[in-house]
C-alpha positions as CSV (number, residue, x, y, z in Angstrom):
1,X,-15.4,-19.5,-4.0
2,X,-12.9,-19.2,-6.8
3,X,-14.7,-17.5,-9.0
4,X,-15.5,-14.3,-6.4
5,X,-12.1,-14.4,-5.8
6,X,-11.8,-14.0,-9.5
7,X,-14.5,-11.8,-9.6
8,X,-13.1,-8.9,-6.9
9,X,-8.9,-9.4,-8.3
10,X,-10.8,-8.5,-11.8
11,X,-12.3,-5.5,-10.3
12,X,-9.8,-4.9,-8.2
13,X,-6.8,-5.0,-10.4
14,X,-8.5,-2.5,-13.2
15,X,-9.2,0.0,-10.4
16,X,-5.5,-0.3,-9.6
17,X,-4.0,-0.4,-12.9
18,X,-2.4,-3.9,-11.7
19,X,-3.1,-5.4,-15.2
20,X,-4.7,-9.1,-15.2
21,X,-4.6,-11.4,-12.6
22,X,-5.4,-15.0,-12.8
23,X,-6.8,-16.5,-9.5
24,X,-4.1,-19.6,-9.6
25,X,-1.2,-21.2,-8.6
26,X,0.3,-18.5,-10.8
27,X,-0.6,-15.4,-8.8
28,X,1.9,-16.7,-6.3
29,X,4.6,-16.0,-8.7
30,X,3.9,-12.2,-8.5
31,X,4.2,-11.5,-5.4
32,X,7.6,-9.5,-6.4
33,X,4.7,-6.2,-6.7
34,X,3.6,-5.5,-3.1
35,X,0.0,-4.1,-4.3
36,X,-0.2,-7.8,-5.6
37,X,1.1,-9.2,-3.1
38,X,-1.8,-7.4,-0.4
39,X,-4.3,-8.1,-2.8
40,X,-3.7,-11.5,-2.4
41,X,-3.2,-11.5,1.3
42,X,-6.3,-9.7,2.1
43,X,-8.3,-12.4,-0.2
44,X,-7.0,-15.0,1.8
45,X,-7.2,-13.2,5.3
46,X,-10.8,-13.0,4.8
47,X,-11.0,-16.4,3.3
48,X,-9.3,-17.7,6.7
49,X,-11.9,-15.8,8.6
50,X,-15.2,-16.9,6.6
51,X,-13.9,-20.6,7.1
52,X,-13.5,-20.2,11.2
53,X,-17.2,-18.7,11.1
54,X,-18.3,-22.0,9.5
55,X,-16.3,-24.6,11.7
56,X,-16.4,-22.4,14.8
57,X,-19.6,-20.5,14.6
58,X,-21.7,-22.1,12.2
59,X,-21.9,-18.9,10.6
60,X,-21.7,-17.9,7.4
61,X,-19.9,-15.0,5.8
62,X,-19.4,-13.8,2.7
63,X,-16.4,-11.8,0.7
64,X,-16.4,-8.5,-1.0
65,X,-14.8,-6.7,-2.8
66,X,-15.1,-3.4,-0.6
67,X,-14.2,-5.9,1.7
68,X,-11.1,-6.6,0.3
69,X,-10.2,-3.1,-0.3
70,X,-11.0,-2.0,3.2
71,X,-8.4,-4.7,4.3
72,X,-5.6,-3.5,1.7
73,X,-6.3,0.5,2.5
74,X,-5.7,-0.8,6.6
75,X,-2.4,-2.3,5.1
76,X,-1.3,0.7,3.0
77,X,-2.0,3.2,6.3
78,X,0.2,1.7,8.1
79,X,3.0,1.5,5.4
80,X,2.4,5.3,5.3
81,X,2.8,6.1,8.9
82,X,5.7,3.8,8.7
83,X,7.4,5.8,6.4
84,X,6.3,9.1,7.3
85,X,7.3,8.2,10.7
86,X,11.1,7.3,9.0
87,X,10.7,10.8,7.3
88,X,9.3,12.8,10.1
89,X,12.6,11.6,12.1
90,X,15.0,11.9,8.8
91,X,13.7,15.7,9.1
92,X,14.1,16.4,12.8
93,X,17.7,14.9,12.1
94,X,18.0,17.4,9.0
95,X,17.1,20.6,11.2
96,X,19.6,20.0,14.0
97,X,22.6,19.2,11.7
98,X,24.4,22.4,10.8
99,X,26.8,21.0,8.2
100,X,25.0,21.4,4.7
101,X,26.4,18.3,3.4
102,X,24.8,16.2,6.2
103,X,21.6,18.2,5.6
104,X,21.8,17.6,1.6
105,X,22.3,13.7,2.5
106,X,19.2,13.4,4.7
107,X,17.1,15.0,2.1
108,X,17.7,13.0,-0.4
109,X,16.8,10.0,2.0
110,X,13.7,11.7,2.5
111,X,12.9,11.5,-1.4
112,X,14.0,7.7,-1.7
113,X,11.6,7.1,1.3
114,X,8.5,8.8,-0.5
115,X,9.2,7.4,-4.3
116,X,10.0,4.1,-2.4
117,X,6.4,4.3,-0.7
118,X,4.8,5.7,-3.9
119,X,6.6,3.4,-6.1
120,X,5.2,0.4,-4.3
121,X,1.8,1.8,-2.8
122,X,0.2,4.2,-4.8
123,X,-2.0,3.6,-7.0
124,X,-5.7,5.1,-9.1
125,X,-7.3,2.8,-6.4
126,X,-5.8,3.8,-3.1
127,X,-3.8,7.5,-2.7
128,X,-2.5,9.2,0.4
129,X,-2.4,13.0,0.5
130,X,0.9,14.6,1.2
131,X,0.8,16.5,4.2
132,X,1.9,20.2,4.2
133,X,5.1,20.0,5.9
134,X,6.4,17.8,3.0
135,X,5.3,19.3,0.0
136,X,8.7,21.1,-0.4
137,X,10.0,17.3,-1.7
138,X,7.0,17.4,-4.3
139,X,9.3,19.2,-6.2
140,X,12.3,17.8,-5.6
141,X,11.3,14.2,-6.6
142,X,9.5,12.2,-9.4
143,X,6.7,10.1,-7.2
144,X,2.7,10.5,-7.3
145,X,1.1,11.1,-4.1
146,X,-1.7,13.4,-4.1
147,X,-1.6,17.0,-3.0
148,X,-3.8,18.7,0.1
């Protein structure tokens, strides 16, 4: 089984730009880089999974790697709706404040929210489109989400 795990975190990592990853007791050392760090969590989720099929089912299953990148693309959803959820809010704040200071202040927490989720999430292998209704902050901040 180690060497398909070593197989898809190969494949995996050059899509991403991740650099090489050796399936070890190393890896655990990186989990500092949260694209890493899913990698490795989706590996074992579905590791966990094939080994309940063959003690509870007598079933066997099999890992792959658009396996494993259907599991981290679930995982970097909903870090996006989380945060565009914090920004959607951030921006209802920012249009019912009348003091410009205020206004200027929740702004800028808007742009640490999207380079914070595009510092951390995005990468060749896995981009969220910015929606409309926040492609005024494209230009205000340095981060690398695709645009509609």
């Amino acid at each position: 089984m180690k060497p398909k795990c070593q197989l898809i975190t190969d494949i995996i990592a050059t899509e991403a730009n991740l650099g090489q990853i050796k399936w070890e007791e190393a890896i655990l050392k990186r989990l500092d880089n949260i694209l890493i760090a899913n990698l490795i969590a989706s590996i074992m989720e579905i590791l966990w999974s094939i080994r309940n099929n063959l003690k509870f089912n007598n079933s066997k299953g099999s890992i792959t790697t658009e396996l494993v990148k259907y599991k981290m693309k679930i995982a970097q959803e909903t870090a996006w709706n989380g945060t565009l959820t914090r920004i959607n809010k951030l921006i209802r704040k920012s249009l019912i404040t009348k003091e410009q200071e205020n206004q200027t202040n929740l702004k800028k927490k808007i742009i640490v929210n999207l380079e914070r989720f595009s510092k951390n999430w995005n990468s060749p292998l896995m981009q969220i489109t910015l929606p409309d209704h926040l492609q005024e902050y494209q230009t205000l901040a340095s981060f690398f989400l695709t645009r509609v």
